[in-house]
C-alpha positions in Angstrom: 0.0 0.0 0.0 1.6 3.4 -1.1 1.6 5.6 1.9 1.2 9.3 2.2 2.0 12.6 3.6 -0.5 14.4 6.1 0.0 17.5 8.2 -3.1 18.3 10.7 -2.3 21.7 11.8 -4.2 25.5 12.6 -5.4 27.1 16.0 -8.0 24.8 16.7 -8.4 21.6 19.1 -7.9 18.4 17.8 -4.4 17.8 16.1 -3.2 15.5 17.9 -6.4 13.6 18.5 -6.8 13.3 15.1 -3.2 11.5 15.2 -4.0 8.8 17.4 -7.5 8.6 16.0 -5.7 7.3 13.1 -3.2 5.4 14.8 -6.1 3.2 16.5 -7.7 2.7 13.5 -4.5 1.3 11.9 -3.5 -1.0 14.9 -6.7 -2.0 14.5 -6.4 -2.8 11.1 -3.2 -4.4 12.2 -0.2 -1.6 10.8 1.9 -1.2 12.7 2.2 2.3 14.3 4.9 4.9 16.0 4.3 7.4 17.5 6.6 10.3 18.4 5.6 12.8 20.7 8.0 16.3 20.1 8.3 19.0 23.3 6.1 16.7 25.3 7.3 15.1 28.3 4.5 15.1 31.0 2.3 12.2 31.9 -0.4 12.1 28.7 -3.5 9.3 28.8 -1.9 8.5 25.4 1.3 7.0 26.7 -1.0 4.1 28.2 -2.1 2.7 24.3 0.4 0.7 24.9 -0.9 -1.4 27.1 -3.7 -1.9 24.8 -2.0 -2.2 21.4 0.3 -4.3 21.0 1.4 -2.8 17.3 1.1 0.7 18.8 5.1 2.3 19.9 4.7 5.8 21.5 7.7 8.2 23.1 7.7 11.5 23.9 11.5 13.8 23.0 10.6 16.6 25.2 11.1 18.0 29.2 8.1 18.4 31.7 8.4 22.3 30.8 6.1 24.1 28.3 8.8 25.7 25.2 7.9 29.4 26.7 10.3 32.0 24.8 13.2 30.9 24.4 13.7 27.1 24.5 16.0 26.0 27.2 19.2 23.7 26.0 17.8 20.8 27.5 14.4 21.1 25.1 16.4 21.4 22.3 18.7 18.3 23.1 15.7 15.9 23.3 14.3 17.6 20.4 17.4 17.0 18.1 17.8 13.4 19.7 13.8 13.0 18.9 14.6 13.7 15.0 17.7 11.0 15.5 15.4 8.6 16.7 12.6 9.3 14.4 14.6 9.1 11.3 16.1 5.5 11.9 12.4 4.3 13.2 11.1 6.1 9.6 13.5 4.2 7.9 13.9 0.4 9.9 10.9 -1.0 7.4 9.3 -1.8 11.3 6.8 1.0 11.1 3.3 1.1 8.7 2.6 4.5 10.2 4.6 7.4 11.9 3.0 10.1 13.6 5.5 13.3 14.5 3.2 14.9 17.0 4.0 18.4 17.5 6.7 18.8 14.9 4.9 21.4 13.6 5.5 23.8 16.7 9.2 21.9 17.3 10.2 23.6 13.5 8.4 26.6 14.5 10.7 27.6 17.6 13.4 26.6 15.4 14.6 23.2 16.8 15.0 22.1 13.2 16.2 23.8 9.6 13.6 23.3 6.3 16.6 21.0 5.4 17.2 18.7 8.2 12.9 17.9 7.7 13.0 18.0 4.0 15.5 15.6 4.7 13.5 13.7 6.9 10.5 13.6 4.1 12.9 12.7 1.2 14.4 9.1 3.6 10.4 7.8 3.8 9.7 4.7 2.8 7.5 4.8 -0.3 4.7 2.4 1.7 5.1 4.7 5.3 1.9 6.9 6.1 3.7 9.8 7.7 1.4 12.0 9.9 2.9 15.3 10.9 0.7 18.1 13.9 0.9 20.8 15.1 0.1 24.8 14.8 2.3 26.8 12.2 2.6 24.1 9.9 5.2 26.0 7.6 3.7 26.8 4.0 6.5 24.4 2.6 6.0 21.5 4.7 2.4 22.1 3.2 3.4 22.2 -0.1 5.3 19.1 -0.4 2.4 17.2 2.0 -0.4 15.1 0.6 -3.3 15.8 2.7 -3.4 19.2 5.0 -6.2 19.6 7.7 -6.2 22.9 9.1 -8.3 22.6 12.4 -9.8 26.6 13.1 -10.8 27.5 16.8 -14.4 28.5 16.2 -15.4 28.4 20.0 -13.6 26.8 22.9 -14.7 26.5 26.2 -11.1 27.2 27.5 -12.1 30.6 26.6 -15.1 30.0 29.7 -12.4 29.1 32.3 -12.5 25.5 31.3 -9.3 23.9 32.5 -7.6 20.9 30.5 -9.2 17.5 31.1 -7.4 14.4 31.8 -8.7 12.0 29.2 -9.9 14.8 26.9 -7.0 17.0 26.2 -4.4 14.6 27.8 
């Protein structure tokens, strides 16, 4: 099966659920699915899929700390080990799909060049569905992508106060 490119990205919620929406479906459909999880590094219901799937790899290249300003050296360190990683899992012929969760944001603080993910694109396997997230999707990466979903905030109820729910945002 030929794979292809998708980027899910924009202001809205629902990026990364979209990602593992997908990734359920394939383990279900028995693909076999990675997941890597950029400048995330807390606790996330996600992690525990796991325990569920046994075609279903997840791990997560970032610190318990939110990127705020200016990324600390340690964030950028996991990040550039994270692309490392990534690349030789893209590549090992072990993987049906790979998701890059938050790459999106991870090239948008500038933890990697156009180059080093144009790389990254040009390596895939030919039968790997690669699934890229996160806000600021560069209009590049959107160019060379196969399918673009750009979710929109229309209404949010974190706007109300609401909080972030465990089992519903993480």
């Amino acid at each position: 099966m030929k794979g292809y490119v998708h980027v899910y990205t924009g202001d809205g919620k629902g990026k990364t659920t979209a990602a593992l929406g997908l990734s359920v479906r394939a383990a279900c459909a028995g693909l076999r699915v990675f997941i890597g999880q950029f400048l995330k590094g807390t606790p996330v219901s996600e992690l525990k899929l796991k325990e569920f799937f046994r075609n279903i790899e997840i791990v997560q290249y970032g610190t318990s700390e939110f990127v705020v300003g200016r990324p600390s050296e340690e964030q950028i360190k996991k990040a550039k080990e994270g692309l490392r990683d990534v690349k030789e899992r893209l590549i090992s012929g072990r993987y049906d799909v790979v998701v890059l969760d938050e790459l999106c944001v991870a090239i948008h603080f500038g933890f990697f060049s156009r180059e080093e993910i144009e790389d990254l694109l040009s390596v895939r396997p030919e039968n790997v569905e690669l699934v890229i997230t996160g806000r600021y999707a560069p209009e590049w990466l959107i160019e060379k992508a196969d399918l673009v979903t750009e979710m929109k905030e229309v209404k949010h109820y974190y706007r109300e106060g609401v909080r972030a729910r465990e089992g519903i945002e993480y």
